[in-house]
ROMARVEX-452433 format. One record per residue (C-alpha): x, y, z. Coordinates in Angstrom, 3 decimals, always signed. Example, Ala and Ser with C-alpha at 12.3 -4.5 7.8 and 13.67 -1.06 7.14 Angstrom:
# ROMARVEX-452433
+----------+----------+----------+
|        x |        y |        z |
+----------+----------+----------+
|  +12.300 |   -4.500 |   +7.800 |
|  +13.670 |   -1.060 |   +7.140 |
+----------+----------+----------+
***
This chain:
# ROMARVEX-452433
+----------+----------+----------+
|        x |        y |        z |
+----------+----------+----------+
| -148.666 | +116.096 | +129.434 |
| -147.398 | +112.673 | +130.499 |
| -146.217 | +112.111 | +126.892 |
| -145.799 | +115.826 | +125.877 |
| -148.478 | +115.536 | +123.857 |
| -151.577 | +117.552 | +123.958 |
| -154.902 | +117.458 | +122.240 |
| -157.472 | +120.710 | +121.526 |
| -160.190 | +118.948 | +123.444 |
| -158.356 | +117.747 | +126.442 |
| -157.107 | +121.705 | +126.652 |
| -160.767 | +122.691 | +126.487 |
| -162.067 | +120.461 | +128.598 |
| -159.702 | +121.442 | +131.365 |
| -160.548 | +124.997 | +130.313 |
| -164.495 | +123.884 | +130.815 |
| -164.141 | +122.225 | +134.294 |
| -161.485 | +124.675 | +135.399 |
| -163.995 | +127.539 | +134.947 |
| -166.241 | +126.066 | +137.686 |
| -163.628 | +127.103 | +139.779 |
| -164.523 | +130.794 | +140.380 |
| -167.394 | +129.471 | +142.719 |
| -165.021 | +127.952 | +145.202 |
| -161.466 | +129.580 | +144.878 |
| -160.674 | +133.388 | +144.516 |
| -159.329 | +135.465 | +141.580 |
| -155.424 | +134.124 | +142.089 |
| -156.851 | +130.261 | +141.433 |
| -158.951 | +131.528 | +138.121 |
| -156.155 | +133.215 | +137.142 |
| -154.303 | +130.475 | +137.192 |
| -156.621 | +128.343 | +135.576 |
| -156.552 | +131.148 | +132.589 |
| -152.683 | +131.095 | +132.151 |
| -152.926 | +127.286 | +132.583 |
| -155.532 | +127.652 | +129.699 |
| -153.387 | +129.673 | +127.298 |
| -150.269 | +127.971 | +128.031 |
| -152.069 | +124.832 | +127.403 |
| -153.667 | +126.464 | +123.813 |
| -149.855 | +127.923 | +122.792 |
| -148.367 | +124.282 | +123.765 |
| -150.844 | +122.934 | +121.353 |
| -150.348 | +125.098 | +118.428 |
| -146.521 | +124.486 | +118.236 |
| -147.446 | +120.567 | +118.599 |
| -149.452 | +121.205 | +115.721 |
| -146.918 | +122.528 | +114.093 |
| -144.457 | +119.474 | +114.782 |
| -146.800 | +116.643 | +114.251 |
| -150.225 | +118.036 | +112.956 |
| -153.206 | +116.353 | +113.936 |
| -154.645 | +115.490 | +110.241 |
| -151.267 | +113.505 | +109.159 |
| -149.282 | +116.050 | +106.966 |
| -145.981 | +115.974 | +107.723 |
| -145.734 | +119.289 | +109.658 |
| -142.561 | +121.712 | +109.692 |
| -139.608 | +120.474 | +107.052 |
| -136.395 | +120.083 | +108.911 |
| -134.983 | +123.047 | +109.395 |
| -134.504 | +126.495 | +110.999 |
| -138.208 | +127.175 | +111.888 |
| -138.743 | +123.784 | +112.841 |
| -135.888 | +124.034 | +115.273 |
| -137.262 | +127.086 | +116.407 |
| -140.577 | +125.438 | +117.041 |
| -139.143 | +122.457 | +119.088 |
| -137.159 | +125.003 | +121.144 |
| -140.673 | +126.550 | +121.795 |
| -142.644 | +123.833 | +122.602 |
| -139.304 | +122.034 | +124.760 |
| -139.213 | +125.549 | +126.838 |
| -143.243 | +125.264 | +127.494 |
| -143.361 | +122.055 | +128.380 |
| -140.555 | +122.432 | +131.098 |
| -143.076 | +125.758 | +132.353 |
| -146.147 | +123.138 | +132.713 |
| -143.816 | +120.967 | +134.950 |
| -142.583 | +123.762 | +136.817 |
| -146.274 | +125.095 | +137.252 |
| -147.023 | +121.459 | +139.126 |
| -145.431 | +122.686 | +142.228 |
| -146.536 | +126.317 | +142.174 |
| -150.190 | +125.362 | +141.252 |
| -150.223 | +122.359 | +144.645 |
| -148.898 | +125.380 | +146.735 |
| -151.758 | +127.947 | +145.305 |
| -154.218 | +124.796 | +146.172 |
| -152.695 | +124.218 | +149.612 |
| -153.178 | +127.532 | +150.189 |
| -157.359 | +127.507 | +149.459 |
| -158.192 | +124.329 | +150.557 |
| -155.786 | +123.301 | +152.981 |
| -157.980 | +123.364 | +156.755 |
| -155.558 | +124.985 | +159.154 |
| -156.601 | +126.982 | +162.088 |
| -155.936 | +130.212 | +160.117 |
| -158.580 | +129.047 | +157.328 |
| -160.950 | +127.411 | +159.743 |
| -160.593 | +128.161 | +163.648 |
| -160.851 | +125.323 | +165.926 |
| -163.894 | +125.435 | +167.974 |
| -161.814 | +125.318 | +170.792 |
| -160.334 | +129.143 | +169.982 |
| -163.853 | +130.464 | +169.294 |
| -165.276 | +129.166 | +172.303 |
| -162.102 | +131.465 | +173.909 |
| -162.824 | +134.300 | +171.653 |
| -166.687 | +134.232 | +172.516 |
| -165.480 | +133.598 | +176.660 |
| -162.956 | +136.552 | +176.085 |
| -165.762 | +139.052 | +175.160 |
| -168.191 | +138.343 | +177.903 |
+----------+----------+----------+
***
């Protein structure tokens, strides 16, 4: 993304490590990983379209290449915006805050509390 360019494998390899994710995070983080995933597979389809991958000049000047680079200008702006949303989702199921993970000074209160 650093270059707005993207590559089929690098989309399915984040697709592949991504899906490991359902064993640690719940559904809204594999969720995410799935729009991430189809964003990422649309992105690289109108890339394709631009500059293909097997050295044909792509989309002739023009209307539908305009159209295109509009696309692909609009999605890429949606990945950046998705860097802050996704580090809040993340900060959200990992962070360790004492409403995630109680201190064990609160459970020793809870566990006093009940006796």
């Amino acid at each position: 993304m650093r270059d707005g360019k993207l590559h089929h494998n690098r989309v399915i390899q984040f697709y592949a490590e991504a899906g490991e994710g359902e064993f640690l995070f719940d559904a809204e983080v594999v969720e995410k990983a799935d729009e991430l995933y189809k964003q990422g597979i649309q992105l690289w389809y109108l890339y394709n379209q631009l500059y293909p991958f097997d050295g044909s000049p792509g989309l002739p000047v023009g209307d539908e290449r305009s159209r295109i680079a509009h696309e692909e200008s609009e999605l890429l702006e949606w990945f950046t915006n998705q860097i802050s949303t996704t580090r809040e989702l993340f900060r959200k199921q990992i962070s360790i805050q004492e409403r995630r993970v109680p201190s064990l000074v609160k459970l020793k209160e809870l566990k006093s509390k009940k006796v």
